[in-house]
PDB file of N, CA, C and O in Angstrom:
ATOM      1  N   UNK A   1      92.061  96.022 109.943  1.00  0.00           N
ATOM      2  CA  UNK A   1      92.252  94.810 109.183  1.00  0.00           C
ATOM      3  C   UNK A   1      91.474  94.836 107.868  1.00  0.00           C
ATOM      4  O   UNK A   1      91.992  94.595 106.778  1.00  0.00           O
ATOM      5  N   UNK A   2      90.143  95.159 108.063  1.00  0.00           N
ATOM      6  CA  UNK A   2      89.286  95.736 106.886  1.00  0.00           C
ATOM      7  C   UNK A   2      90.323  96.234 105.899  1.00  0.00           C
ATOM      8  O   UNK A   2      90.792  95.489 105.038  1.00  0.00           O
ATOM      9  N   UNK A   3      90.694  97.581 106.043  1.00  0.00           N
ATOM     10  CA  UNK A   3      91.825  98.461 104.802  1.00  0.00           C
ATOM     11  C   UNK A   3      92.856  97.377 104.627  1.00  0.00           C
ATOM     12  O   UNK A   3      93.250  97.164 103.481  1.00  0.00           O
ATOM     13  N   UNK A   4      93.208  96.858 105.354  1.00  0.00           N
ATOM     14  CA  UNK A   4      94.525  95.998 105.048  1.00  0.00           C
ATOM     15  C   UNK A   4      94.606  95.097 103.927  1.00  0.00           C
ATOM     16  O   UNK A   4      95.567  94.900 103.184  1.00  0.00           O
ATOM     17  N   UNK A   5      92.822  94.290 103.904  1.00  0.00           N
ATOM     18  CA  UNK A   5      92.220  93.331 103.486  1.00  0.00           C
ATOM     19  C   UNK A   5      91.824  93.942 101.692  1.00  0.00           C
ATOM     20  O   UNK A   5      92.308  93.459 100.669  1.00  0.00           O
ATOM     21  N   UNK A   6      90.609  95.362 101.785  1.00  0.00           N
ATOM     22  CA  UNK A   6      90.709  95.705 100.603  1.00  0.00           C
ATOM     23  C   UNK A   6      92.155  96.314 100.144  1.00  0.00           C
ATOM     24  O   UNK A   6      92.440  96.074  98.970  1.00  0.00           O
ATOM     25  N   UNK A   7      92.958  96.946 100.775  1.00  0.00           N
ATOM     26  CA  UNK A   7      93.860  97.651  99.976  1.00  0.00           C
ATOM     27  C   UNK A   7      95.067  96.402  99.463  1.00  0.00           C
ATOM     28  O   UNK A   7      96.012  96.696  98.731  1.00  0.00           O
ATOM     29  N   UNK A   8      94.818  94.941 100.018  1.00  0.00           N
ATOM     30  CA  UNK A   8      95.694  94.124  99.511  1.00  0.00           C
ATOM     31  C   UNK A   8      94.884  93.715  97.875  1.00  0.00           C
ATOM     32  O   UNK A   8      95.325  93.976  96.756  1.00  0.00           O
ATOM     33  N   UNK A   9      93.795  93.116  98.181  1.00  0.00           N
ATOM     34  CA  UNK A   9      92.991  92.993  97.268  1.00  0.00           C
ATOM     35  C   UNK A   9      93.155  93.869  95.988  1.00  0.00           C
ATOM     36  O   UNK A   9      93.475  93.449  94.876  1.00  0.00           O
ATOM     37  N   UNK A  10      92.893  95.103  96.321  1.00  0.00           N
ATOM     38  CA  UNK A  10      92.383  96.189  95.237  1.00  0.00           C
ATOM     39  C   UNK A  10      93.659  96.551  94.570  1.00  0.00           C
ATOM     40  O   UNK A  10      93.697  96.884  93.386  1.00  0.00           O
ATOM     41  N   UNK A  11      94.785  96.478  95.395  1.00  0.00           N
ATOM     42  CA  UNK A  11      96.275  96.280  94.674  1.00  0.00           C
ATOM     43  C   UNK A  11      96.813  95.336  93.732  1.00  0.00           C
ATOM     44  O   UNK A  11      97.611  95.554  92.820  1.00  0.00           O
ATOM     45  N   UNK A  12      96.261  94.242  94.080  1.00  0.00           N
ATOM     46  CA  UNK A  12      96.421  93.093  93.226  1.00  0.00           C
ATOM     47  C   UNK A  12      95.527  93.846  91.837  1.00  0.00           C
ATOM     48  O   UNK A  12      96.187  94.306  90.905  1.00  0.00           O
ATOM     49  N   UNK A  13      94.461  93.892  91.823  1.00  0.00           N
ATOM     50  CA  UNK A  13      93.840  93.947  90.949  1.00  0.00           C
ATOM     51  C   UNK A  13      94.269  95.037  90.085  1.00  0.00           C
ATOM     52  O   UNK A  13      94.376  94.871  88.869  1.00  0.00           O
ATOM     53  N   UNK A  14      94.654  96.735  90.965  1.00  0.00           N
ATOM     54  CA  UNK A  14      95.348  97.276  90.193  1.00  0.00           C
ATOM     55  C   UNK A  14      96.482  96.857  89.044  1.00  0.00           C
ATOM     56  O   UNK A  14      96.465  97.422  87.950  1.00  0.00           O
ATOM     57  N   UNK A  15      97.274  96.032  89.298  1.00  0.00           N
ATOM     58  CA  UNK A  15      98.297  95.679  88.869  1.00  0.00           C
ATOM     59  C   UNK A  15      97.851  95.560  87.415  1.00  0.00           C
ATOM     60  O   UNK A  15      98.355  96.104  86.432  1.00  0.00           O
ATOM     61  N   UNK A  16      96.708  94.664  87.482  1.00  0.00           N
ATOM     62  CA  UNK A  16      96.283  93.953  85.993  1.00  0.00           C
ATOM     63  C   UNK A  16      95.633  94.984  85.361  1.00  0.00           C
ATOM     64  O   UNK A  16      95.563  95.123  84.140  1.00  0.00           O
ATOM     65  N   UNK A  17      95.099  95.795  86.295  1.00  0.00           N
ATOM     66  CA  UNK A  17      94.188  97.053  85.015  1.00  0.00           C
ATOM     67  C   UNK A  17      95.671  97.918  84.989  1.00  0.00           C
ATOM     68  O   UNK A  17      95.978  98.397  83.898  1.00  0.00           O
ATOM     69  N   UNK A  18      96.224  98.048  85.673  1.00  0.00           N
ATOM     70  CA  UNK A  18      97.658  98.871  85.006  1.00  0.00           C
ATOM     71  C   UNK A  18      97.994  98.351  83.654  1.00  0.00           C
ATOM     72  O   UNK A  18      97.929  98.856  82.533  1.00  0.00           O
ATOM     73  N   UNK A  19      98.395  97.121  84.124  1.00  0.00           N
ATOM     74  CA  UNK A  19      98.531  96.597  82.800  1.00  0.00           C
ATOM     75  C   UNK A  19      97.908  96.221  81.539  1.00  0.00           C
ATOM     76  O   UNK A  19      98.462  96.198  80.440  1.00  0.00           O
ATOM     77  N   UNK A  20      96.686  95.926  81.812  1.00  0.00           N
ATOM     78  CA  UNK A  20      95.808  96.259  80.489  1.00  0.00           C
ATOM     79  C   UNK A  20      96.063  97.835  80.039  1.00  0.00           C
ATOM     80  O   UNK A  20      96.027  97.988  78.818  1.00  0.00           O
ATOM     81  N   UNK A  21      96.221  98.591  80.531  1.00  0.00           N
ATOM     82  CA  UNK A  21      95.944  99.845  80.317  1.00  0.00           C
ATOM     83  C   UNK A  21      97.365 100.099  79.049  1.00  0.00           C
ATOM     84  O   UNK A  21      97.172 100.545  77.918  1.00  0.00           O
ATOM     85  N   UNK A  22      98.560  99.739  79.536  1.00  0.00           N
ATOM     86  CA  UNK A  22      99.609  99.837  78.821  1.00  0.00           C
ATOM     87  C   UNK A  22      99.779  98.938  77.747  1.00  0.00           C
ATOM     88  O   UNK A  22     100.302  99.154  76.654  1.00  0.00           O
ATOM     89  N   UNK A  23      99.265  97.887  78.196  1.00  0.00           N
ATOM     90  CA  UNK A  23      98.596  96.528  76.799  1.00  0.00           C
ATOM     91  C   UNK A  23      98.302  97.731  75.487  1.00  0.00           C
ATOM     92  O   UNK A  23      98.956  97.864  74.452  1.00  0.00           O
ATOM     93  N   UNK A  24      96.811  98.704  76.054  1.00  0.00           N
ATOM     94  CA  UNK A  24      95.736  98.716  74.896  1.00  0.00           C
ATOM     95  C   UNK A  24      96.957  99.631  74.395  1.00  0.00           C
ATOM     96  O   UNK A  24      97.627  99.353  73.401  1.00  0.00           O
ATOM     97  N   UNK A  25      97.151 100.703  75.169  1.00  0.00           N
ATOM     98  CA  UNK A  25      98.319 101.668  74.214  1.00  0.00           C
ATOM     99  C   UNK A  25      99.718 101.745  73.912  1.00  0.00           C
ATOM    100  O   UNK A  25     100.281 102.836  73.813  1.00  0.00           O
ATOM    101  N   UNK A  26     100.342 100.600  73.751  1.00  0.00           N
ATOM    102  CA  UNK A  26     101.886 100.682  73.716  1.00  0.00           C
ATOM    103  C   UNK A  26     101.146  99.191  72.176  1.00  0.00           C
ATOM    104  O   UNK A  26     101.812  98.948  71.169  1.00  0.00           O
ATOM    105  N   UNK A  27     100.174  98.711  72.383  1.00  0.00           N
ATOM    106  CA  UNK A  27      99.580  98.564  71.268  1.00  0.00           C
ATOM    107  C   UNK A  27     100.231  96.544  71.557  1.00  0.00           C
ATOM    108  O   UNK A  27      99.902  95.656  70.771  1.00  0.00           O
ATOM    109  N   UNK A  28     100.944  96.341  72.546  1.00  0.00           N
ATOM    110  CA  UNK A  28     101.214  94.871  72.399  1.00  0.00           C
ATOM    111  C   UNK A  28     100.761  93.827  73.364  1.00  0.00           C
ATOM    112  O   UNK A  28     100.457  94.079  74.530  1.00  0.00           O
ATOM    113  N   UNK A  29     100.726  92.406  72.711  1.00  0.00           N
ATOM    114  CA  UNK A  29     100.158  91.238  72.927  1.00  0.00           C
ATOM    115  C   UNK A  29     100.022  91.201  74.368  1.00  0.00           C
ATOM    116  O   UNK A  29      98.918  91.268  74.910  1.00  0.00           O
ATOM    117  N   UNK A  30     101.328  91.077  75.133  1.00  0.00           N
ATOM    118  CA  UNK A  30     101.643  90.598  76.205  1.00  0.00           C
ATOM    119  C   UNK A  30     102.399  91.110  77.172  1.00  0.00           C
ATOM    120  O   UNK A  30     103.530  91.542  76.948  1.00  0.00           O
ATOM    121  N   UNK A  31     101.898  91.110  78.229  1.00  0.00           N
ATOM    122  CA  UNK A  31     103.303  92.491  78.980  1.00  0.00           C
ATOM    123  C   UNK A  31     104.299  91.287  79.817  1.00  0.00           C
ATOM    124  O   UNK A  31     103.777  90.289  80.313  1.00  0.00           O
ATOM    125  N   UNK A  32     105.657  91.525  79.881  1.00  0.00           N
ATOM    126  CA  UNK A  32     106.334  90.916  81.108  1.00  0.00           C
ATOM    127  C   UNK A  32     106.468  91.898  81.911  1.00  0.00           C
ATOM    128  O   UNK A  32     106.504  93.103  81.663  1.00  0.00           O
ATOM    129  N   UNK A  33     106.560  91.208  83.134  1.00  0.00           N
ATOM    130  CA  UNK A  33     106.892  92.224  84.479  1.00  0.00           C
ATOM    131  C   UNK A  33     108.633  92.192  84.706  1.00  0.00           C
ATOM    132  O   UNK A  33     109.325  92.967  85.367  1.00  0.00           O
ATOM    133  N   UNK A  34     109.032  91.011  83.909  1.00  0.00           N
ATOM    134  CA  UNK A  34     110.269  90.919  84.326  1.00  0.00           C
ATOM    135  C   UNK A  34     110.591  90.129  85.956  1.00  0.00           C
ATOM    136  O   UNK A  34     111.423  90.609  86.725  1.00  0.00           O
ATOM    137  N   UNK A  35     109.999  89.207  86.203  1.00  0.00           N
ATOM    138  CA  UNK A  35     110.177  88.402  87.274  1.00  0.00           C
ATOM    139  C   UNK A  35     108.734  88.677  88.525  1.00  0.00           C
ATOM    140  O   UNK A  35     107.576  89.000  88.259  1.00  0.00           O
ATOM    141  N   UNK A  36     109.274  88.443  89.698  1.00  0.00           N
ATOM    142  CA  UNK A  36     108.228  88.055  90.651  1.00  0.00           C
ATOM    143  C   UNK A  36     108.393  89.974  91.485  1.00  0.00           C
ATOM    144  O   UNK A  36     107.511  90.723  91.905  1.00  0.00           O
ATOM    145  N   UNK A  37     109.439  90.095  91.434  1.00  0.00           N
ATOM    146  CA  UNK A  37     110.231  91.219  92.475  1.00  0.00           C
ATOM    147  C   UNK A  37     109.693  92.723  91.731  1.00  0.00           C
ATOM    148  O   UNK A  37     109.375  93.700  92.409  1.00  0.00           O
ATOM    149  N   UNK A  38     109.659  92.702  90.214  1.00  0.00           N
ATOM    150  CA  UNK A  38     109.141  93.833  89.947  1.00  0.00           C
ATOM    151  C   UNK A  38     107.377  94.254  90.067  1.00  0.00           C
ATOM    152  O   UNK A  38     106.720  95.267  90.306  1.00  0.00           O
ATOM    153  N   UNK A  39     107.101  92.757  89.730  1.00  0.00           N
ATOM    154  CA  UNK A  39     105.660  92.619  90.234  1.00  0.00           C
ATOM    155  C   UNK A  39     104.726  92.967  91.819  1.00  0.00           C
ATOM    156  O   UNK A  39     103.524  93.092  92.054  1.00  0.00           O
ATOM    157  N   UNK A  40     105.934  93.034  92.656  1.00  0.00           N
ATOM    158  CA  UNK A  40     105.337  92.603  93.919  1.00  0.00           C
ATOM    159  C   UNK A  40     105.999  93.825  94.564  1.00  0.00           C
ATOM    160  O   UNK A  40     105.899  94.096  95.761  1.00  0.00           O
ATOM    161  N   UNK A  41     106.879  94.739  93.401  1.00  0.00           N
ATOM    162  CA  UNK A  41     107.187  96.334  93.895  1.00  0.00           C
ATOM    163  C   UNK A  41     105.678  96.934  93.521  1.00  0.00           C
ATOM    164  O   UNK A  41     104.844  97.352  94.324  1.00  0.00           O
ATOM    165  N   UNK A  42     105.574  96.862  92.192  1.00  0.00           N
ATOM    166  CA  UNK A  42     103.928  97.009  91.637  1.00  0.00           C
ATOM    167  C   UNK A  42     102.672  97.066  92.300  1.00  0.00           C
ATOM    168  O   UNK A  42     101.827  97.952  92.173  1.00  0.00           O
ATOM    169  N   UNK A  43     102.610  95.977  93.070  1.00  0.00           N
ATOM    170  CA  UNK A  43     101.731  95.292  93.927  1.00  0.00           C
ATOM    171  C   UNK A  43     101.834  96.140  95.483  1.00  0.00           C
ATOM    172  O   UNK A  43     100.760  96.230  96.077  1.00  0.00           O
ATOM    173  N   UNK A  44     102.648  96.549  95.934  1.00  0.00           N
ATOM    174  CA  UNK A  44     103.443  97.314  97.128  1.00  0.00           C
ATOM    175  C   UNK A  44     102.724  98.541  96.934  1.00  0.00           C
ATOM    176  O   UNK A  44     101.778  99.050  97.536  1.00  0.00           O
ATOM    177  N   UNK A  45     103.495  98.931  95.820  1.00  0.00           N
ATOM    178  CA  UNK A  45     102.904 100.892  95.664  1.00  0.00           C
ATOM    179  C   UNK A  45     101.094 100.531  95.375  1.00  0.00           C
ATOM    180  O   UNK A  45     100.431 101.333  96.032  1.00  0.00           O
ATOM    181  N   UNK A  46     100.636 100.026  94.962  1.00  0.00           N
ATOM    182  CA  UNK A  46      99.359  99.969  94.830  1.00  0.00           C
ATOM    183  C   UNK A  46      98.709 100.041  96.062  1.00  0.00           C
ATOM    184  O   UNK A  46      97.881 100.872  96.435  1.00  0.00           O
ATOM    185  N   UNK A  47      99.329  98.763  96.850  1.00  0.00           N
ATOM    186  CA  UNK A  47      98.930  98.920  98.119  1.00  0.00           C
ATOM    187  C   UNK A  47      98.536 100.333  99.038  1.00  0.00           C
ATOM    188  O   UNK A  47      97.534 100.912  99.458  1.00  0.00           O
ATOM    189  N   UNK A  48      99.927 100.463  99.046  1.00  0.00           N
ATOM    190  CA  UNK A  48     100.255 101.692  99.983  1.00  0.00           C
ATOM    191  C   UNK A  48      99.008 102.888  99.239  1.00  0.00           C
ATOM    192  O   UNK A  48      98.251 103.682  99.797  1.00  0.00           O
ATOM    193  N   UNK A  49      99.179 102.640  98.087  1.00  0.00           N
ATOM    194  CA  UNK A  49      98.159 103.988  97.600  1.00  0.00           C
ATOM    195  C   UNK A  49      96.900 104.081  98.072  1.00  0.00           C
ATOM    196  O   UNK A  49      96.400 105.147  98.433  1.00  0.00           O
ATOM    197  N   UNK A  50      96.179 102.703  98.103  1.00  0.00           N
ATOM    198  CA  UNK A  50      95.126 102.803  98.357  1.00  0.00           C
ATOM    199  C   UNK A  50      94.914 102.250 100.061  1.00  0.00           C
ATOM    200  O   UNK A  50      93.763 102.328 100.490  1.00  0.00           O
ATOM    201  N   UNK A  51      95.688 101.859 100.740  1.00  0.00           N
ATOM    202  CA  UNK A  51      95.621 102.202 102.401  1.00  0.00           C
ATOM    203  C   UNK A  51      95.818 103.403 102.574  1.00  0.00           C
ATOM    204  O   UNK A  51      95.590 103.760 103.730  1.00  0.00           O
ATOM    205  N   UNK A  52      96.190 104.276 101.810  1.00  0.00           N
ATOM    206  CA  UNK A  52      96.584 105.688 102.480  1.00  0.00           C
ATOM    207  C   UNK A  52      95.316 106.193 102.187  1.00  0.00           C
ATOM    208  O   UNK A  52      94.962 107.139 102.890  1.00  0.00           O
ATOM    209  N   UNK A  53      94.493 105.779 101.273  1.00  0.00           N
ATOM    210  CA  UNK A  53      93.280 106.574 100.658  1.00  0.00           C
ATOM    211  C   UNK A  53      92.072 106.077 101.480  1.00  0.00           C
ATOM    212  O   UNK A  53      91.050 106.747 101.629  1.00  0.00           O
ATOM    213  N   UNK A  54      92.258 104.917 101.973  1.00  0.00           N
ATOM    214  CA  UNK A  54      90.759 104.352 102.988  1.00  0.00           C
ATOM    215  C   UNK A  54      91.535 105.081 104.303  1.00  0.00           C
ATOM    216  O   UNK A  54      90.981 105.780 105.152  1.00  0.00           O
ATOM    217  N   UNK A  55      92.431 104.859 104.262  1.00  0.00           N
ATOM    218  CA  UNK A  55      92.902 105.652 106.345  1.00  0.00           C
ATOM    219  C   UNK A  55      92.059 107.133 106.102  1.00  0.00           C
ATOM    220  O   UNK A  55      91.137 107.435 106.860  1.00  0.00           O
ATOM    221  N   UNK A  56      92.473 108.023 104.965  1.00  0.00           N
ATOM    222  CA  UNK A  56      91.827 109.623 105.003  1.00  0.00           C
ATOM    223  C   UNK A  56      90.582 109.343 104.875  1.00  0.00           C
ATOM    224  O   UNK A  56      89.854 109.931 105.675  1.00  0.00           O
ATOM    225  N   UNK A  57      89.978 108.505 103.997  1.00  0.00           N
ATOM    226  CA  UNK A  57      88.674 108.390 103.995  1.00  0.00           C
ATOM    227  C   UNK A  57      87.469 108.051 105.625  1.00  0.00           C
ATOM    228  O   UNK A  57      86.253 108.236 105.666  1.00  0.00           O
ATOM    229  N   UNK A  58      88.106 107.685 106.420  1.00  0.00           N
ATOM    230  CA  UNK A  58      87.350 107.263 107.490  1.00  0.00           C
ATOM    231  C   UNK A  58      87.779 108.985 108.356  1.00  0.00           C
ATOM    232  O   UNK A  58      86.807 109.739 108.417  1.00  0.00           O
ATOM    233  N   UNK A  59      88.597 109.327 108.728  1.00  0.00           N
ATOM    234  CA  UNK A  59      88.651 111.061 109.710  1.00  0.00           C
ATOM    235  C   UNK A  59      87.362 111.551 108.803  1.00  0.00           C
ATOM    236  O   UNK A  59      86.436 112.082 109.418  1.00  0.00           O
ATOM    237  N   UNK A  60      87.256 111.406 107.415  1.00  0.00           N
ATOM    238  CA  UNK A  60      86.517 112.284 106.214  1.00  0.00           C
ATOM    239  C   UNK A  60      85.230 112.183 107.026  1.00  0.00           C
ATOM    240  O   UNK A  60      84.758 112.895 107.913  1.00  0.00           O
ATOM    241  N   UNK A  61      84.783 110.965 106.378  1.00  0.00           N
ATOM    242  CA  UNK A  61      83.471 110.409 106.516  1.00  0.00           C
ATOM    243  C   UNK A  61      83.092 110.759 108.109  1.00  0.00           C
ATOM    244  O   UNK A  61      81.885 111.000 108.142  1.00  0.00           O
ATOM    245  N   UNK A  62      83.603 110.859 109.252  1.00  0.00           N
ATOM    246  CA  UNK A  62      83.309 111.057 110.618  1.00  0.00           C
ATOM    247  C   UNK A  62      83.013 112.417 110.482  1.00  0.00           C
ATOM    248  O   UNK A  62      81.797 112.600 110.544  1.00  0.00           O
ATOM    249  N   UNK A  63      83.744 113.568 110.300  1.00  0.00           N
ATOM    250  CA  UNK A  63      84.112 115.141 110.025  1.00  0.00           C
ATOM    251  C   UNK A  63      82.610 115.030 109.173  1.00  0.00           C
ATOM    252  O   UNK A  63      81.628 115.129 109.908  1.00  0.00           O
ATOM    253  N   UNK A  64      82.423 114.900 108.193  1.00  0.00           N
ATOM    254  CA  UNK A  64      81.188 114.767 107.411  1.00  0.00           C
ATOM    255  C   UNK A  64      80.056 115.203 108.120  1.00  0.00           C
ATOM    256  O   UNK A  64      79.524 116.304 108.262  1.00  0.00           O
ATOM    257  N   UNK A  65      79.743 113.711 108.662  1.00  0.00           N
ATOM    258  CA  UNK A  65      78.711 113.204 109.413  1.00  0.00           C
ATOM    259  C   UNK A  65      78.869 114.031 111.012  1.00  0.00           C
ATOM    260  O   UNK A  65      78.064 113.637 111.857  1.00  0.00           O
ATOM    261  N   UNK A  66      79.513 114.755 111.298  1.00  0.00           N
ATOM    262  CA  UNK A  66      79.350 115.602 112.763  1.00  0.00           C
ATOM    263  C   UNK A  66      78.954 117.060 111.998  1.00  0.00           C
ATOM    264  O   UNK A  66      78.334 117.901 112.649  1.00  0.00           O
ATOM    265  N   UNK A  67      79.336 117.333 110.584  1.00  0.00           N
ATOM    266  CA  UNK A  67      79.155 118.311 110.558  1.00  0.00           C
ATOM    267  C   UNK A  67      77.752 118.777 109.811  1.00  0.00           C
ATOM    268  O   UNK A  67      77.432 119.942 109.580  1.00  0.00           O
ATOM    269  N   UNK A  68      76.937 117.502 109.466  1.00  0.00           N
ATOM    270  CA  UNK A  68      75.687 117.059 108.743  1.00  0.00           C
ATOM    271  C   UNK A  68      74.622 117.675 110.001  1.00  0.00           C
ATOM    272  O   UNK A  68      73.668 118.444 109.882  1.00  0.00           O
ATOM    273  N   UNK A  69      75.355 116.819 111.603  1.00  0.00           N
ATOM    274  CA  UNK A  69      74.700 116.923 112.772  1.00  0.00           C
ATOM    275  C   UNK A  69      74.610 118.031 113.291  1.00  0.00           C
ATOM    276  O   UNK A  69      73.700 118.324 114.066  1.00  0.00           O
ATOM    277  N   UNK A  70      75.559 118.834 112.936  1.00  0.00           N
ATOM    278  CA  UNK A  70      75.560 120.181 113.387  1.00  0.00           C
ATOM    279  C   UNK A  70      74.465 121.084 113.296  1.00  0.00           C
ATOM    280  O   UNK A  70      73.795 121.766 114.071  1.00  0.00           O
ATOM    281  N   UNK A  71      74.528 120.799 111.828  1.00  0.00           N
ATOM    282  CA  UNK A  71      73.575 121.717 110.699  1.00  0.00           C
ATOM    283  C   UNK A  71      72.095 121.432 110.670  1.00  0.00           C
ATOM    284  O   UNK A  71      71.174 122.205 110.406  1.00  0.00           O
ATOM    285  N   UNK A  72      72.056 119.897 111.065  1.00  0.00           N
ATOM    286  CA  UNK A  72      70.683 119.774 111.286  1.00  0.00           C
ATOM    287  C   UNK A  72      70.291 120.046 112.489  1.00  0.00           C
ATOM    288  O   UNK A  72      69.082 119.868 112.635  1.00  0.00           O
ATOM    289  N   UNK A  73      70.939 120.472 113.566  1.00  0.00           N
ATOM    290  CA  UNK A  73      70.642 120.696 115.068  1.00  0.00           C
ATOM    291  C   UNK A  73      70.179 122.354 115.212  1.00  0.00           C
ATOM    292  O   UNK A  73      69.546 122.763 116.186  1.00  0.00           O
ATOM    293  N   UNK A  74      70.572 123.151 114.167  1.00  0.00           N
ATOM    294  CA  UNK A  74      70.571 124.291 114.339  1.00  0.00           C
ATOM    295  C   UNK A  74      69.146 125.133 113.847  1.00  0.00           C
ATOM    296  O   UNK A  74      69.067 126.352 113.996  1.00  0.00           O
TER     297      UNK A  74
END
């Protein structure tokens, strides 16, 4: 629920630094998304990007930390 929680969050937020980002260099005022539906495709892939990136991150961080234990056992 945690990943569910930041990767909804951190998606949202992507959205807007996406879009600042294309703001500073396409050089204009104001961006449209063109309705609610292209926004909330936007909002989707963000998602998914970054749940896929906290799911690998936790096997990581475990694998890590057994193999920290290893090394210090020896």
């Amino acid at each position: 629920m945690i990943r569910m929680t930041v990767a909804g969050i951190g998606g949202f937020v992507l959205v807007f630094i996406e879009a600042y980002i294309v703001i500073m260099l396409k050089g204009y005022e104001t961006l449209d998304f063109g309705g609610i539906s292209p926004f909330v495709g936007v909002w989707s892939m963000n998602f998914f990007l970054l749940f896929s990136i906290f799911t690998q991150i936790k096997p990581w961080v475990k694998e890590k930390m057994e193999t920290e234990k290893k090394l210090s056992v020896k």
